[in-house]
KEMARGU-276926 format. One record per atom (N, C-alpha, C, CB): residue in three letters; y, x, z. Coordinates in steps of 0.1 Angstrom, whole numbers, plus 5000, padded with zeros to 4 digits. Glycine has a CB too. Layout:
REM KEMARGU-276926
AlaYXZ;...
This chain:
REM KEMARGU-276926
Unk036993686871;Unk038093596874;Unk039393666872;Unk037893536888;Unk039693806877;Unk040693866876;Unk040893906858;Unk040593976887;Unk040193936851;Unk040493876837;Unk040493806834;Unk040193896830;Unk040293676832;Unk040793576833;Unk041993546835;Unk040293546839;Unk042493566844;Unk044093536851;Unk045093676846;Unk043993536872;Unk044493766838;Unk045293876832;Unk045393796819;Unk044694056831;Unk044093776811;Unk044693686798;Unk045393606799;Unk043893616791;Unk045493526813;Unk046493396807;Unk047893456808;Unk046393236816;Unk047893586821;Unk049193636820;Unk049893676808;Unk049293726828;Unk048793766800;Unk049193786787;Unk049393736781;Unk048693826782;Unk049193606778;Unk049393466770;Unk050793426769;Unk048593356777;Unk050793366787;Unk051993396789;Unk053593436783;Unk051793446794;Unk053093576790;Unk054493646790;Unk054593676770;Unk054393816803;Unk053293706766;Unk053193766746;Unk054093576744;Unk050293786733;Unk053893476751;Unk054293346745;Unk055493306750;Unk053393236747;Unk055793306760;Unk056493266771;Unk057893156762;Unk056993416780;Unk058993176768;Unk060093126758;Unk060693166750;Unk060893106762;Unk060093256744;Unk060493306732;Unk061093206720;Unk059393386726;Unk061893216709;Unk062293116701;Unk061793196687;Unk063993086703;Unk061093276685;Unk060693346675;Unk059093326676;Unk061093496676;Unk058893216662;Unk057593186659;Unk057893076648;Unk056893136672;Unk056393056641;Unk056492966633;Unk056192866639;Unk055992986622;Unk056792776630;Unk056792636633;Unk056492536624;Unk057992596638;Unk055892446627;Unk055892326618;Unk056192176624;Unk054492316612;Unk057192106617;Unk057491966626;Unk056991826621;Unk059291956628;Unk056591766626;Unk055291626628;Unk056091586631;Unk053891606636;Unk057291516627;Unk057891386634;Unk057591396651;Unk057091236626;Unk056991336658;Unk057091326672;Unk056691436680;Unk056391226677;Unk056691576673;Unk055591696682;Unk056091796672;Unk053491666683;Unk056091916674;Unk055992006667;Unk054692136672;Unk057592056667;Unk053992226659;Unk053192266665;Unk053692436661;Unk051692206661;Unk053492526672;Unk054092646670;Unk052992786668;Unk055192646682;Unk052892906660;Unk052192996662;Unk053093136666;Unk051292986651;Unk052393186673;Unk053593306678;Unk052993416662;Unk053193406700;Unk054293446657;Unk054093546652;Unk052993716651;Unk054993546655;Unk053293716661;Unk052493856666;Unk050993806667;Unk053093936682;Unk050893676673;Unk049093626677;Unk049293496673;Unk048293636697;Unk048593496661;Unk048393336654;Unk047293256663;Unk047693346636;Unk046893286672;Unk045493276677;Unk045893146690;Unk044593466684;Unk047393156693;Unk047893106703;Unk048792986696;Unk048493216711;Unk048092846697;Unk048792686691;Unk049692646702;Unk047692556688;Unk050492646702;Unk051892556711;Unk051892446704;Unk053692616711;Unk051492276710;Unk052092186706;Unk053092116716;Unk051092116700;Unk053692096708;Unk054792056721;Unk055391896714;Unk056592216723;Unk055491816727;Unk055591676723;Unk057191716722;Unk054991556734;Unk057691616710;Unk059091606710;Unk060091486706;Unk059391696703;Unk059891396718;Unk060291266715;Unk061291236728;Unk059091176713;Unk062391286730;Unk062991326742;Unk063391186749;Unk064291406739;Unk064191066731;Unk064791006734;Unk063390866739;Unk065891006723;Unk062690866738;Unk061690816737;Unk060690826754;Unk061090876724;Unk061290966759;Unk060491056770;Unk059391086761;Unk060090976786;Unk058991096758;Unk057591176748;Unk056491036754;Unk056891406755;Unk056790936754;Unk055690846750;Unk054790866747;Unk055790786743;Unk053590766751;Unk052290836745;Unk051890706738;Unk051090916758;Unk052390656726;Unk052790516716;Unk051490566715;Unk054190496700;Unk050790466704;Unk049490446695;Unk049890586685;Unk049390286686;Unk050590556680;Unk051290706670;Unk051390836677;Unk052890686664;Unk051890886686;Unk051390976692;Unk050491026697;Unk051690986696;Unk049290956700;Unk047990996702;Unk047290986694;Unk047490956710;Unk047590956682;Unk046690966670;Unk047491096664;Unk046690806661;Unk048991126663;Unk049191246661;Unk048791366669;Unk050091256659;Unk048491386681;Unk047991416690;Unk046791476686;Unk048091316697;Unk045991376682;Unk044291406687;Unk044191476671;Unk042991226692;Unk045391456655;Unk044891526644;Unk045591636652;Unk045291476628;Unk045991656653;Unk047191836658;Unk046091906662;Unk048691846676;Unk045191866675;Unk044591896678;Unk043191976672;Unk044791836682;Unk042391866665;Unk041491876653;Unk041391966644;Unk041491796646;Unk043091956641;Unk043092046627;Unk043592226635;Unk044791956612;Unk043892226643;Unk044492366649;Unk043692436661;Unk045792346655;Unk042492376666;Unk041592446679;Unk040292536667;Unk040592276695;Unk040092516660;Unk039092636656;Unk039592756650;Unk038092576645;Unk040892736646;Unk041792886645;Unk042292946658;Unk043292856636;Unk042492886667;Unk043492946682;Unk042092976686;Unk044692816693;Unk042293096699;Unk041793126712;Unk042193026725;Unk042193276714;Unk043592966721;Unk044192886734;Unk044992766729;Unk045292986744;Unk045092676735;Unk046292606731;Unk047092586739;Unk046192496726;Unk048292526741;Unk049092496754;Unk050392366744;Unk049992706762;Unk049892256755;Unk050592126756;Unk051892146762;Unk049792036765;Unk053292136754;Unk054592126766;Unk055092036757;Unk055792276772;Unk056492036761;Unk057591946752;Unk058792006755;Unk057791786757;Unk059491916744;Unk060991996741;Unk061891966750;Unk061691976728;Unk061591876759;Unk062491826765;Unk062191886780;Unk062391696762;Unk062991976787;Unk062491996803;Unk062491936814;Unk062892086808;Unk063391796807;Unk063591676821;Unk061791586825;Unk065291486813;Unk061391546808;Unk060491496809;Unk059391556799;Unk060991376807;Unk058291596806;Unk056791606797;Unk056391476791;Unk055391626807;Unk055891386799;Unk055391236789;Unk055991146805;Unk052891206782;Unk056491046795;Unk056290946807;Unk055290856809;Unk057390866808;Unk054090866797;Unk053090806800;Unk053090696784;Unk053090746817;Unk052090586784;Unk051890486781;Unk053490406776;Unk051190436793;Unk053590416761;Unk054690296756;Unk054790086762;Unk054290306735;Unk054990096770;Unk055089956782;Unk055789866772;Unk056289976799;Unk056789906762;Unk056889826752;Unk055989806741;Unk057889836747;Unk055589866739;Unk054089826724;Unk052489796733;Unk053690026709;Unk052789826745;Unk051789736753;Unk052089616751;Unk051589756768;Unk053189616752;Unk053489406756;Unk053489376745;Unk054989326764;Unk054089426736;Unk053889366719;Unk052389386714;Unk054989456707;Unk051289486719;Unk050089446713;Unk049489376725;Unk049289566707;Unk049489346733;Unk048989276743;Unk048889106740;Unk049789326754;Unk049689066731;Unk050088936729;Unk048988916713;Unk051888916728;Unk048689056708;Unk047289086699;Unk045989086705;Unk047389226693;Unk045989116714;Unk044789176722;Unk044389306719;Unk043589106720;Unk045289396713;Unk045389506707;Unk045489646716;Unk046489486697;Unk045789576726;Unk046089706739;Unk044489796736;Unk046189626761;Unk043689756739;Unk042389816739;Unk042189936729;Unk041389696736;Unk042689896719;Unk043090026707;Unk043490126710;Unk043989996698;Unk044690156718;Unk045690246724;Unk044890286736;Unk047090176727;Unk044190206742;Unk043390256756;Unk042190386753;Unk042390116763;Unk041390336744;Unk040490376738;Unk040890476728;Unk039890286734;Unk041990476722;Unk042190586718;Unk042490736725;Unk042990556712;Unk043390686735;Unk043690796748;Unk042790836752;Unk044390766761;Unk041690776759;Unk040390806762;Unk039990896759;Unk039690736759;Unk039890916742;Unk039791016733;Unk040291116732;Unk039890986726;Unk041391076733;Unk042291236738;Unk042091296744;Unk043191266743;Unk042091226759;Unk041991316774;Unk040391376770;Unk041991196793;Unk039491326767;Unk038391356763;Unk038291476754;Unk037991256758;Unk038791456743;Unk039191576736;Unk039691676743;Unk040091556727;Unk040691716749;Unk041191816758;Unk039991886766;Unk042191746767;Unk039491796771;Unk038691826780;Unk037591896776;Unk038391716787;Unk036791846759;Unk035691876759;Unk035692056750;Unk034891746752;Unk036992046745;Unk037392186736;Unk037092306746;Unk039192186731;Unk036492376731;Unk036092456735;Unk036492626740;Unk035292426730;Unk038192576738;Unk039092696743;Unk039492636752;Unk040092756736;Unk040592756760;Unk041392686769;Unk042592606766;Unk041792776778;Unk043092466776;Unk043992386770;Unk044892456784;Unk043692196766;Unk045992466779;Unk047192446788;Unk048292396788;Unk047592516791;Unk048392326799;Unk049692206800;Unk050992316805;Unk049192056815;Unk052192316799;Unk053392386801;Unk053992286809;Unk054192426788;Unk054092236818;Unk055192116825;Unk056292146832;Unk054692026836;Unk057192126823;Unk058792096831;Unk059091946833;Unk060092166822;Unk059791896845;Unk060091786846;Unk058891706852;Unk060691746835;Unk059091526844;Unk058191416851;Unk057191446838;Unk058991226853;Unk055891406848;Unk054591376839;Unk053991276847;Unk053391496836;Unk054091156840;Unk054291026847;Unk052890946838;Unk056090946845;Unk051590886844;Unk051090766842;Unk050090866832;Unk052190636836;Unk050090766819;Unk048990906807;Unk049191026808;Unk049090906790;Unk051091046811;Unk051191166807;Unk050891276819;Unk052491186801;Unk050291246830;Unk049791346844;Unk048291296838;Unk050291296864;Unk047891176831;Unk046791226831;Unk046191326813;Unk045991086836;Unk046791376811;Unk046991436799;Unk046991576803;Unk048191376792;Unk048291616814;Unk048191696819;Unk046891766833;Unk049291666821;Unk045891656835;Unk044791676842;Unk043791686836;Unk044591596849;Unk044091636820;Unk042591666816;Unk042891836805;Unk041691476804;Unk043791876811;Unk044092046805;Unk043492146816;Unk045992086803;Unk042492266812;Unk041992386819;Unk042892436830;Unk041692496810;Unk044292426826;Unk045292476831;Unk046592426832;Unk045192566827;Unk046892446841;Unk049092356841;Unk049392446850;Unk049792156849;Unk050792476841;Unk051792596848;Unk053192486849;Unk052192766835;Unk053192486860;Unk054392376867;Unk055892476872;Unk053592286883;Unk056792426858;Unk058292466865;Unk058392406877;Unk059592426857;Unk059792496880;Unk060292476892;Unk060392326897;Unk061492546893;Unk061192226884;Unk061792116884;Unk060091986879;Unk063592136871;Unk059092046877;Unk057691936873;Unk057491856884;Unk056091996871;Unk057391766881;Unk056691636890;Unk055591566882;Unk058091516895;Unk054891466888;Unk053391436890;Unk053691326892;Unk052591496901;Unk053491216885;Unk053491086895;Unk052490986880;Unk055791006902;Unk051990866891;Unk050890766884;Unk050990716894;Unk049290806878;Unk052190566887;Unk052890466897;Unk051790366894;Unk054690416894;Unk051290386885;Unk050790246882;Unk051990086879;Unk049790236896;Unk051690016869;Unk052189956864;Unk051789786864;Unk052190026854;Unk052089686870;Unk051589596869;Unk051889466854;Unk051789566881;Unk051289466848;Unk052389346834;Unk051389246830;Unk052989446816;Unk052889106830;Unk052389016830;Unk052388896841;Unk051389056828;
C-alpha cells in the first residue's frame, strides 16, 4: 500500500502544475504527455464557457481520448482547465432539445459507457478536481481509482427535475 501512495506521490509532484509538456487540443478537452514520462495522459476537459458539459460530443470525445491513449500510459488523470468548475454535469439544454426526439437515451447510455470505461481500465484513472463537480460530472469523478480534491472542490448531485 505504502508504494502505492509513493507512486501516486511521484506522479504527482513528476506532473503536478507544471506548464511544460506536450499537448494536443480536441476542441472541448485537451490531452497532455509530460515530457520526461510519456507514460502519464492528462486529459483535461476544456469547455469553461460551457462549465465543461458533459453534451453528447463530449462523451463521445471523451470515451475516443480515452481508447486511443490508456494502452500507452501507466496512469491517466481527468482535470479541467478551468479551477472554478470540473463538469457541471449533463447539457439540460440538449436534454430538452433531444428529449422532444426521444433521443435522451443516447446520451444516457452513452455516459454509462464512460463511467464504465473509467472504471473498467486497466490502469489507474485520476480525477484532478478543482471547484464544482456537479451531477455526471461527480459521477465521472466517482467512477475514477482516485480524486485529489483542491482546496476550493465541491461535490454535489442535485438532481434535476424536467418537464
Amino acid at each position: 500500500f505504502l508504494g502505492f501512495i509513493a507512486l501516486i506521490l511521484s506522479i504527482w509532484s513528476l506532473y503536478g502544475h507544471q506548464d511544460r509538456h506536450l499537448s494536443r487540443k480536441f476542441g472541448r478537452f485537451e490531452i497532455h504527455r509530460h515530457p520526461s514520462n510519456e507514460q502519464i495522459c492528462r486529459i483535461k476537459l476544456n469547455n469553461p464557457k460551457q462549465r465543461n458539459v458533459l453534451s453528447l460530443e463530449m462523451i463521445e470525445t471523451l470515451i475516443e481520448a480515452i481508447e486511443t491513449n490508456y494502452k500507452q500510459s501507466r496512469v491517466l488523470i481527468l482535470t479541467a482547465g478551468d479551477q472554478k468548475v470540473f463538469s457541471s454535469g449533463h447539457n439540460l439544454k440538449e436534454l430538452l432539445t433531444l428529449g422532444k426526439t426521444n433521443e435522451c437515451d443516447k446520451v444516457f447510455n452513452r455516459c454509462t459507457q464512460l463511467m464504465l470505461k473509467v472504471k473498467q481500465l486497466p490502469i489507474p484513472v485520476i480525477a484532478e478536481v478543482y471547484g464544482l463537480a456537479a451531477a455526471a460530472g461527480c459521477q465521472l469523478v466517482a467512477s475514477c481509482d482516485i480524486v485529489v480534491a483542491g482546496d476550493n472542490a465541491q461535490f454535489s448531485t442535485p438532481g434535476v427535475k424536467l418537464g
